[in-house]
C-alpha positions in Angstrom: -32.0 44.8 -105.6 -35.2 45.8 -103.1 -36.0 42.0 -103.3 -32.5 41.0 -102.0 -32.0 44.2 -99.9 -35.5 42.6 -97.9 -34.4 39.1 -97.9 -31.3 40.2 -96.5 -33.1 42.2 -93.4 -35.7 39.1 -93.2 -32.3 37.5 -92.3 -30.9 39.8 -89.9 -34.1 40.1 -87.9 -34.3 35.7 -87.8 -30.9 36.2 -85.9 -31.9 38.6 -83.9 -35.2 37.0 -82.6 -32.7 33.9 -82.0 -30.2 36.4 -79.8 -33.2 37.4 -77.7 -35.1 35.1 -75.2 -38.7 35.4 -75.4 -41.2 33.4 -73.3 -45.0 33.8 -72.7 -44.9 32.7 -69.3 -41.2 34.6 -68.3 -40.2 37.9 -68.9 -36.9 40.2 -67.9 -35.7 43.2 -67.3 -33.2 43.0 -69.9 -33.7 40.8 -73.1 -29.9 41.1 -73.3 -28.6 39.7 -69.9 -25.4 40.0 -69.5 -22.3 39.1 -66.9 -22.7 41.2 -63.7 -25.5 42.6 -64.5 -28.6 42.1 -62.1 -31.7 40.5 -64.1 -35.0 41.0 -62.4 -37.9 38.3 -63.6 -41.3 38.1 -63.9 -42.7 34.4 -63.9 -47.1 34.6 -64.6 -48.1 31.0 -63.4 -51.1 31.3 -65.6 -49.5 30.9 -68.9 -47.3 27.3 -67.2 -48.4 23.8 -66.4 -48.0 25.1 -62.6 -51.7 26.8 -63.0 -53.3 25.0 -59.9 -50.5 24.5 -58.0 -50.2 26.0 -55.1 -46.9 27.7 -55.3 -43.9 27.8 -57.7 -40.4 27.0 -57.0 -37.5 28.6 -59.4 -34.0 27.3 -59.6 -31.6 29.1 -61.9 -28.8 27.7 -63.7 -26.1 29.2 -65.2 -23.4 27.9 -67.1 -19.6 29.1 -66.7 -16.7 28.2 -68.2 -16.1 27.7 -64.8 -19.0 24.6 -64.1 -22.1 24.7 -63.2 -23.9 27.7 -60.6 -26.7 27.4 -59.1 -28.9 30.3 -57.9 -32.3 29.2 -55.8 -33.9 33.6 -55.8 -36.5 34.1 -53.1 -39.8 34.6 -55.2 -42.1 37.4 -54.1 -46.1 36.3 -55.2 -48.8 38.9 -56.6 -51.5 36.5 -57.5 -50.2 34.7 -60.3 -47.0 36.5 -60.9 -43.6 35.6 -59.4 -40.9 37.6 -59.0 -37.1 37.6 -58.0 -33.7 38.3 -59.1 -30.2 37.4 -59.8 -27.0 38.7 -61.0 -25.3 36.8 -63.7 -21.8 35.5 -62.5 -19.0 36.8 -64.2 -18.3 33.4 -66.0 -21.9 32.7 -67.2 -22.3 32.0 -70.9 -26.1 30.5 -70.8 -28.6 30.2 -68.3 -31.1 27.8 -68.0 -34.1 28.6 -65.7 -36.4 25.7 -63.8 -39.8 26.1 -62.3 -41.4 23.3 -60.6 -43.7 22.8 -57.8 -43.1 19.5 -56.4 -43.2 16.6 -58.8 -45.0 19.4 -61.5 -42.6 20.6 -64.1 -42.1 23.8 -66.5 -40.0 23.4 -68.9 -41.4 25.8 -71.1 -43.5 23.3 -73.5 -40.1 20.9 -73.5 -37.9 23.3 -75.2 -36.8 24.9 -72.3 -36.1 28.3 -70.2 -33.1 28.4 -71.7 -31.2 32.4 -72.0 -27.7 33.5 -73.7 -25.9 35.4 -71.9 -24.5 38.6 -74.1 -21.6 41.0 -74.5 -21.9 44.9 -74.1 -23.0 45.3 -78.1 -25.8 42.6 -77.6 -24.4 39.8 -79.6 -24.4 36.5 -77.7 -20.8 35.5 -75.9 -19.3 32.8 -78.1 -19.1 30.3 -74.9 -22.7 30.3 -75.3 -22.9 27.6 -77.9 -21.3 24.9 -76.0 -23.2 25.4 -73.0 -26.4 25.3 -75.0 -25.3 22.1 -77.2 -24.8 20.3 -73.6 -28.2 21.6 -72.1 -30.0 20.3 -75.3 -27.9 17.0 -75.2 -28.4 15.8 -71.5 -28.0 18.7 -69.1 -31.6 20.2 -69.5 -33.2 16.7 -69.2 -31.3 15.8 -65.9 -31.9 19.9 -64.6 -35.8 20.7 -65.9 -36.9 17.6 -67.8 -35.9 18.9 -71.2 -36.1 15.8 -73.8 -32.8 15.4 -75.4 -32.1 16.7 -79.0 -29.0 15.8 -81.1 -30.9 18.2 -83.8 -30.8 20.9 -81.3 -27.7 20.5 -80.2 -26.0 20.3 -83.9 -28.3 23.3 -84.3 -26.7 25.8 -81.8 -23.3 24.7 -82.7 -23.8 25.9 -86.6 -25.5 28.6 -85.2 -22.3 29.2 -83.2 -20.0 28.7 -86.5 -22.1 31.0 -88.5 -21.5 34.0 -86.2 -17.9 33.2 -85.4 -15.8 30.6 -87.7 -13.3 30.9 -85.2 -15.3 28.9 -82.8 -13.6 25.6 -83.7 -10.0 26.7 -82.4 -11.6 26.7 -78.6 -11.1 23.0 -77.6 -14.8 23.1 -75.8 -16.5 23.8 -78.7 -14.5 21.5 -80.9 -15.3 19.1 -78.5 -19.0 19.2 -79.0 -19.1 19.9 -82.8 -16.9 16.5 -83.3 -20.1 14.8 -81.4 -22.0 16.6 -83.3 -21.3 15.3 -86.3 -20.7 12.3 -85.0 -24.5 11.6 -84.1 -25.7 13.9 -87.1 -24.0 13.1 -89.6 -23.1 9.2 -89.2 -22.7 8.4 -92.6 -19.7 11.3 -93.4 -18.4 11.1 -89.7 -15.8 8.5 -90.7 -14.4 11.2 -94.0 -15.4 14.5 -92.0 -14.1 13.6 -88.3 -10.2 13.1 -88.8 -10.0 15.9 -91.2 -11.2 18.0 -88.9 -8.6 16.6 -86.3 -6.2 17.3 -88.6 -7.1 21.3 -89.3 -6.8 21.6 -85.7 -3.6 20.7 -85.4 -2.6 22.6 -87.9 -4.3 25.9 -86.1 -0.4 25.1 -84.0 0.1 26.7 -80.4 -1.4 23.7 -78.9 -1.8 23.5 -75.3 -0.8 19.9 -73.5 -4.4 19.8 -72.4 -5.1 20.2 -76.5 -2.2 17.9 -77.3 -4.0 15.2 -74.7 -7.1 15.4 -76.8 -5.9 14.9 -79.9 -4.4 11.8 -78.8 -7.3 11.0 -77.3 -9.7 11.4 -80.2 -7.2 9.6 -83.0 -6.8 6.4 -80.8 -10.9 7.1 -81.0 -10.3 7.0 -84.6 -7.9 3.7 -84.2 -5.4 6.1 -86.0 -2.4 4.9 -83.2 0.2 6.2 -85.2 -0.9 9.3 -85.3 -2.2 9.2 -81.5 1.7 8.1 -80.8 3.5 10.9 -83.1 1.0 13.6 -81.3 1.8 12.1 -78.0 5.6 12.2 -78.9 5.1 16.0 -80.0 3.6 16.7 -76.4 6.3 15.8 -74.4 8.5 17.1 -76.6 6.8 20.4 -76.3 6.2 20.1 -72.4 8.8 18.5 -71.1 7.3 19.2 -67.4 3.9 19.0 -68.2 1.3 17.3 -66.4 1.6 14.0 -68.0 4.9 13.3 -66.0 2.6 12.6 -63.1 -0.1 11.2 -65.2 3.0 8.5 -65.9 3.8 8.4 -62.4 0.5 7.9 -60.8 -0.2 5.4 -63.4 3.3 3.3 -62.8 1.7 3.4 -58.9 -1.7 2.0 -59.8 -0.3 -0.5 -61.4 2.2 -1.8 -59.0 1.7 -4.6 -57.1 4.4 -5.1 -54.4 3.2 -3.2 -51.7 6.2 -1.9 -50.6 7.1 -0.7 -53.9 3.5 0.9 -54.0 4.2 3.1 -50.9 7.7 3.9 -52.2 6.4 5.0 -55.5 3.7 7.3 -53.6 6.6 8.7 -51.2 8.3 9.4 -54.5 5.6 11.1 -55.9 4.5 13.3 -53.2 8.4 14.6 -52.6 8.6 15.6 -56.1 5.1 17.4 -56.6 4.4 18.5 -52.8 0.5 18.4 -52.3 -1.3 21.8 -52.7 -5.5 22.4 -52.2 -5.4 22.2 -56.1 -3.9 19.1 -56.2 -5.1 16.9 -53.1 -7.6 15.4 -54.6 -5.1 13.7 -57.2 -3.1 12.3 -54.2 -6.2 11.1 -52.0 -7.2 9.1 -54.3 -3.6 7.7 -54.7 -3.9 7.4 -51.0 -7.2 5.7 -51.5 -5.5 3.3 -53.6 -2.9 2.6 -51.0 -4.6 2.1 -48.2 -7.3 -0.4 -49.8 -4.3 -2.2 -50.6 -3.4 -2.3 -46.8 -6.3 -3.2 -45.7 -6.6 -6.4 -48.2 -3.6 -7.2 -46.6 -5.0 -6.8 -43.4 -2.2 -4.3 -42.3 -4.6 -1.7 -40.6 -1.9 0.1 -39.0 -0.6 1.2 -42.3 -4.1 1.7 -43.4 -5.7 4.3 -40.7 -2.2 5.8 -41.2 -2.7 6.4 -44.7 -6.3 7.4 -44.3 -6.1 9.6 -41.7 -4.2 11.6 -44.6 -7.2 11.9 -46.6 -10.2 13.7 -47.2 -12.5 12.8 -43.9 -15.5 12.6 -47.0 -13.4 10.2 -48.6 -12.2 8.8 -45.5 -15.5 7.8 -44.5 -16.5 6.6 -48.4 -13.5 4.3 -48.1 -14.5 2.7 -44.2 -18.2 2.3 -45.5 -17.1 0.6 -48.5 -14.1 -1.7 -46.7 -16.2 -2.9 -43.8 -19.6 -3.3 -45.7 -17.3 -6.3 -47.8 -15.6 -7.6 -44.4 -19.2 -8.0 -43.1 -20.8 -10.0 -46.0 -17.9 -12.5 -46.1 -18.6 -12.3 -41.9 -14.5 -11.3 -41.4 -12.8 -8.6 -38.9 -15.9 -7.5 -37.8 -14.7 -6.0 -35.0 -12.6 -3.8 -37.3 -15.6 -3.5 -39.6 -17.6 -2.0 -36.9 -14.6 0.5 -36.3 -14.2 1.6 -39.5 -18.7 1.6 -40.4 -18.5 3.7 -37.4 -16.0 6.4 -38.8 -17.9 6.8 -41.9 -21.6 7.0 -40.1 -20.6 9.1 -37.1 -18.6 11.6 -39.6 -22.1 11.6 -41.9 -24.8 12.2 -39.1 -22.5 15.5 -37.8 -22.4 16.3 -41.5 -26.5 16.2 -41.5 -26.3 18.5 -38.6 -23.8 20.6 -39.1 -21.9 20.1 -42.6 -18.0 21.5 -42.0 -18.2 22.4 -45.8 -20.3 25.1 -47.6 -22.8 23.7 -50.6 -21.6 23.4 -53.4 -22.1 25.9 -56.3 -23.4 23.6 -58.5 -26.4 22.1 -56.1 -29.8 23.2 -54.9 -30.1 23.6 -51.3 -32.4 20.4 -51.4 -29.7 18.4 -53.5 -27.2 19.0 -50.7 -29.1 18.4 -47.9 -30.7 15.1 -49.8 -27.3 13.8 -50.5 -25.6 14.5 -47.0 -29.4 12.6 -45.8 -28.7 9.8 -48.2 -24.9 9.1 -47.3 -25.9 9.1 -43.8 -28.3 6.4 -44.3 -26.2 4.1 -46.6 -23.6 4.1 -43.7 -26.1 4.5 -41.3 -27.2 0.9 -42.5 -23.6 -0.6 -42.7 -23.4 -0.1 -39.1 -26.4 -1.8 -38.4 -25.7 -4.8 -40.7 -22.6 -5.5 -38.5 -24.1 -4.8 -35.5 -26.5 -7.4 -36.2 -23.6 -9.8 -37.1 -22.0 -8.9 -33.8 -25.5 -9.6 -31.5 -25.8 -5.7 -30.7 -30.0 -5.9 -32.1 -31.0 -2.8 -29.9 -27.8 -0.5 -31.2 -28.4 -1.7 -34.7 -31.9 -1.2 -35.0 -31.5 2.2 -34.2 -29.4 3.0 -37.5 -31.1 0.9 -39.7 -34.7 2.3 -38.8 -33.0 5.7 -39.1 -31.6 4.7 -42.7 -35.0 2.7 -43.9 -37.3 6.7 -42.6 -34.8 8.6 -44.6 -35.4 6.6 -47.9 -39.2 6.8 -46.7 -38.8 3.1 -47.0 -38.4 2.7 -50.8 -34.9 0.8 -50.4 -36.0 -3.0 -50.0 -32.0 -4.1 -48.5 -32.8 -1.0 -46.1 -36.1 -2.6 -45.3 -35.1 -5.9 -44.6 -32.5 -4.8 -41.9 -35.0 -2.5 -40.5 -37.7 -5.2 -40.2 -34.8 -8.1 -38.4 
C-alpha cells in the first residue's frame, strides 16, 4: 500500500511539473497564467544563445480560440535581465514566447517558450492542447524556429485526453488527434481513423460546421456513401444553413456565360444582403466577376465591379490583370491604368495605412508586407512604363522596388538596371 500510495504521488507531481512552465532563462510572476490576468517576466540573457548580443527583442504569442495575438512588450534592461509585461487576452489558451536579436534565435534549446494558460483552480484550460499540438507541428517553427515534432504534438494531445476524455467531442481537437494518428500511428490509421468518425457522430447535436467535416474527412476516407448520407443528414437538419450559399457561389464559379455569371451574383447578393462579416465572401465573388470582364475586355463592367470591392483587393486584382496584359504587350494603356491603382493605393498604405495591424502580426511583419506589396506593384508599373517609352517615370518605381528588396529579387534587378 505505501509503495502504491508513493507511486501514485510520483504521478501527480509528473503532471503537475507538466502544468507549470519552467525555464532557466524566463521566469513569471505567476507559474499559473491565466486569462486577464497581467503576467510580469523576467528574461536573464545570460542563461540564452543571445549572450553577446547586444540587445534582446521579445514577441509574445498567444493562442485564442479566436486566432492568433500578437503582443510586441517594451523590455526594460538591468544588465542582463529583461523585463516587461502583458495581460493574457481573454481567449488565450497557450502562449508561446520568442526572443531574438536580429537573425539570433531563442527558442529555448528547440523545445520552445511555450506556456498553458490556466483556469482559476490551476489546471490547464482544455483549449490548450490543440494550440500546443499546432505550435509543435508547424506554428513554433514558422514563429521562433521550433523544429517540428509529430511526437510532440501526439504527446500533448494524449496528455489532453488523459485529463479530460471529453476532449474529443470539440471539433478542434478532434481535428488534430485524427492527424495525429494519422502521422503516429500509420499502420492502425486505416482501422482506428473511421471508427473514430463514426463515435463522433454518434456523440449527435452536430453542428453544420461538424456535419461539413464529417463529410469532409469520409470522402478523405473514400467512404462517399457515407460522405453523401452525412451530407444528406445536414441539409436535412439545416435547411438554411450555410451551404445554401456554399451551392450558390459555387453554381456562380462555375458558370461561364457571362451574363448568366452577373445574374447569378445579382441573385446572390439580393438574397443574403452583404454585411462586414460577410464581404469578404462576396469580393471575391466580385473578384471572379470582374476578371471575367476584363478577359473579355469589357472594362466598363470591370472598374464597375471593382470599385465594389476591397481597395486591398482592388489593387491585388489591377497588379495582377495588368502585369499579364504587359507580358503578352496588350492594352497597355489600360495596363498602366489599372498598375497605377494598385501602386499609388500601396505607397499611401506605406505612409499612412487606412487600416490598423493586424492582431496576429509584429509591428515589423506589417510594415515589411505593406513595404513588399508596394514594391511588387511598384515594379509592375515600371515594367509598362518601359513598354510604353516613359524610361525616366519607370526607373523611378523600379529602383524604388529593387532598394526595398535590398536588391535580392533578380526580375526586380533587371528592370532596375534597363
Amino acid at each position: 500500500m505505501k509503495k502504491l500510495l508513493s507511486l501514485s504521488l510520483l504521478v501527480m507531481g509528473a503532471a503537475q511539473l507538466q502544468a507549470q512552465a519552467d525555464f532557466t532563462a524566463l521566469s513569471f510572476s505567476d507559474k499559473y497564467p491565466k486569462q486577464n490576468q497581467k503576467i510580469n517576466f523576467v528574461y536573464n540573457k545570460k542563461y540564452s544563445p543571445l549572450i553577446k548580443q547586444e540587445g534582446v527583442d521579445v514577441v509574445v504569442y498567444e493562442f485564442t480560440s479566436k486566432g492568433l495575438r500578437v503582443e510586441e512588450p517594451v523590455l526594460t534592461k538591468k544588465g542582463d535581465l529583461y523585463s516587461g509585461s502583458f495581460t493574457v487576452d481573454s481567449n488565450t489558451n497557450a502562449v508561446l514566447f520568442g526572443f531574438s536579436y536580429k537573425d539570433e534565435k531563442d527558442n529555448n534549446g528547440k523545445n520552445g517558450y511555450l506556456v498553458p494558460v490556466h483556469d482559476a483552480k490551476n489546471k490547464i484550460v482544455p483549449g490548450y492542447y490543440t494550440a500546443a499540438s499546432s505550435i509543435h507541428n508547424g506554428y513554433g517553427e514558422y514563429l521562433t524556429g521550433m523544429p517540428n515534432s509529430k511526437e510532440k504534438s501526439w504527446s500533448v494531445l494524449e496528455e489532453g485526453l488523459a485529463a479530460n476524455p471529453s476532449l474529443k467531442k470539440d471539433q478542434g481537437f478532434f481535428n488534430a488527434y485524427l492527424s495525429g494518428i494519422a502521422a503516429n500511428k500509420k499502420a492502425e490509421a486505416a482501422t482506428l481513423i473511421p471508427a473514430e468518425l463514426d463515435a463522433y457522430e454518434k456523440k449527435g447535436n452536430l453542428t453544420e460546421s461538424e456535419y461539413n467535416f464529417l463529410v469532409f474527412m469520409q470522402g478523405r476516407q473514400k467512404n462517399k456513401e457515407k460522405a453523401d448520407a452525412l451530407a444528406a443528414a445536414m441539409k436535412a437538419a439545416y435547411p438554411n444553413g450555410d451551404w445554401v450559399k456554399t451551392e450558390a457561389s459555387t453554381a456562380f464559379n462555375k458558370e461561364t456565360d457571362l451574363a448568366k455569371k452577373q445574374q447569378l451574383f445579382n441573385d446572390f447578393v439580393a438574397r443574403y444582403p452583404e454585411t462586414k462579416e460577410t464581404k469578404q465572401r462576396t469580393d471575391f465573388m466580385r473578384q471572379q466577376l470582374a476578371t471575367a470582364y476584363a478577359a473579355a475586355k469589357d472594362y466598363s463592367n470591370y472598374y464597375k465591379v471593382l470599385n465594389e470591392m476591397d481597395p486591398a483587393m482592388q489593387a491585388s486584382l489591377n497588379n495582377n490583370l495588368s502585369w499579364g496584359m504587359a507580358e503578352k504587350d496588350e492594352n497597355l494603356e489600360e495596363a498602366k491604368k489599372m498598375s497605377w491603382q494598385a501602386t499609388s493605393y500601396a505607397q499611401k498604405e506605406v505612409k499612412s495605412p487606412t487600416s490598423p495591424k493586424p492582431e496576429s502580426m509584429t509591428k515589423k511583419g506589417w510594415d515589411d508586407g505593406r513595404n513588399r506589396s508596394f514594391a511588387m506593384y511598384g515594379d509592375t508599373y515600371a515594367f509598362i512604363l518601359y513598354k510604353l517609352g516613359d524610361y525616366k517615370t519607370g526607373y523611378t518605381y523600379a529602383k524604388e522596388a529593387a532598394a526595398i528588396n535590398k536588391l535580392t529579387e533578380p526580375e526586380y534587378n533587371e528592370r532596375y538596371a534597363l
